[in-house]
C-alpha positions in Angstrom: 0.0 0.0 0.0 1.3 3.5 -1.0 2.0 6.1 1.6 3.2 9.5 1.9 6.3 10.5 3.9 8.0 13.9 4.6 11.9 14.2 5.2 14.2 16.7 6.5 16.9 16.7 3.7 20.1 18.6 2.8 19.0 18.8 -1.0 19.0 22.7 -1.1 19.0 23.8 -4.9 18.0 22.6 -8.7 21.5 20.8 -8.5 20.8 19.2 -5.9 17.8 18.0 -6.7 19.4 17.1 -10.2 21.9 14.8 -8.7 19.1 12.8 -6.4 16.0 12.4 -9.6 17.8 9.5 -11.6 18.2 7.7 -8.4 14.6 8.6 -7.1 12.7 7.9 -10.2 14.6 4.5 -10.7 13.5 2.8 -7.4 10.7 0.8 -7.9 7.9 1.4 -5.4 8.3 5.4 -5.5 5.3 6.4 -7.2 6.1 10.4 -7.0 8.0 12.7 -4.4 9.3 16.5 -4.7 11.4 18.7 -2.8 10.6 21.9 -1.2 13.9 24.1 -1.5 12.2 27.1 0.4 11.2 25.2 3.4 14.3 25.9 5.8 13.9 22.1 6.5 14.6 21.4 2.6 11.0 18.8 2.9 11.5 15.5 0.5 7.9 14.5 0.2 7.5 10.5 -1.6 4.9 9.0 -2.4 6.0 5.2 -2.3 5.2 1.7 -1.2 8.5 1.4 0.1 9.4 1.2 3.7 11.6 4.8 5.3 14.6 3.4 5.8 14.5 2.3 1.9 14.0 5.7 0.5 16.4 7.0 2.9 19.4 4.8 1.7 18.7 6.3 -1.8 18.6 9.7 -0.7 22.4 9.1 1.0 23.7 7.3 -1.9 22.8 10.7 -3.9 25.1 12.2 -1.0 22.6 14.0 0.6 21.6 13.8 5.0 17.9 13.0 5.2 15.8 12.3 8.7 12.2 11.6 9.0 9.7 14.5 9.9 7.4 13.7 12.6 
């Protein structure tokens, strides 16, 4: 079942977020996501059947810090 989850990331510009969408939009299960550069929090929102810990390895193999939002 597909979810939505909010991160606090360290993806801060368009290059950023360049360097992290081959490696989001290749994982299977990640329906959508998007990242909100104004927030001071830099929010990754997914939209994805796979579990948090999954999407966060992908964010860190882009070479970015991520953490859950509560």
């Amino acid at each position: 079942m597909e979810k939505q989850m909010k991160f606090k990331t360290s993806i801060n510009c368009g290059g950023c977020v360049a360097k992290v969408t081959p490696l989001l939009n290749a994982a299977e299960g990640i329906e959508n996501w998007k990242v909100d550069t104004d927030n001071p929090d830099k929010v990754l929102t997914v939209t994805t059947s796979l579990p948090e810990d999954a999407v966060m390895e992908t964010v860190k193999k882009a070479g970015f810090k991520i953490e859950p939002l509560q």
